[in-house]
Phi, psi and omega in degrees: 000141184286154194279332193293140141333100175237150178290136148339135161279189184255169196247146013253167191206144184233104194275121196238147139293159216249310177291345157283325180291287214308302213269317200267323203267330166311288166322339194266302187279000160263328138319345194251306173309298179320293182310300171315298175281196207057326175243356189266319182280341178331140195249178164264163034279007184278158228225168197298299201292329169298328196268332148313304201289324197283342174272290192315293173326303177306316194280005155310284169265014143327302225277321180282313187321305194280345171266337157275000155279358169278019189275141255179158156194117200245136170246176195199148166321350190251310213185195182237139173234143177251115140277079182297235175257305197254007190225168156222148176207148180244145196242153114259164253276328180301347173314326198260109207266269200229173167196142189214148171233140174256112171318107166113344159278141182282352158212164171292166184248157169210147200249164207225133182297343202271342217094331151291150173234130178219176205228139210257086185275028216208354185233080211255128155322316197283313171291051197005241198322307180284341166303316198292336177313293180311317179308303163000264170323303165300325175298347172281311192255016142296356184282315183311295178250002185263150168006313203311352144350289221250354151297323182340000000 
């Protein structure tokens, strides 16, 4: 990650990954399209409750496939809320320590005054350059508005 400055975005504002959202939600509808036409050519002996359960199964890993694309890191006048795949948590901003991306980790980390750190799956490690931005950028409004007073 770069030394350089970048200005606060302006609020609210929401950080996604654009290739994982592309990869998870692609996938789901083309698994759920598969399942469907799968359960329609099924020949027999499979009975109607086999051509359910081959639907019913996709929209299963439909159903984990959309949770990891809703991972999200949304900021707002009050706080940060992080979505992840199965929890979502919310901060406010004196709450908010840091944000650090490690070359070679699969998403950024944010450290919490509470003692936690917890990753940010919604800031994805794979998308270099637009991650290191976004890390950036968030890292301006915890300077801005976060804990980061008494670091100063």
């Amino acid at each position: 990650m770069s030394s350089e400055r970048v200005p606060p975005p302006a609020l609210p504002v929401v950080w996604r990954p654009k290739k994982g959202r592309i990869v998870a939600y692609g996938l789901a509808a083309l698994l759920m399209v598969g399942a469907v036409l799968m359960a329609v050519f099924l020949p027999p002996p499979f009975a109607l409750p086999d051509k359910i359960g081959v639907v019913v199964f996709a929209g299963l890993v439909a159903g984990v496939l959309h949770l990891l694309g809703r991972c999200r890191v949304e900021a707002d006048e009050n706080g940060i809320t992080l979505v992840n795949a199965l929890r979502v948590h919310r901060y406010e901003w004196p709450e908010v320590l840091a944000v650090t991306l490690v070359e070679g980790e699969p998403w950024a980390k944010i450290d919490f005054s509470d003692g936690m750190t917890i990753g940010a799956m919604g800031l994805q490690g794979s998308e270099k350059a637009r991650t290191a931005q976004q890390v950036m950028e968030l890292a301006a409004l915890i300077h801005e508005r976060g804990e980061a007073d008494e670091l100063r």
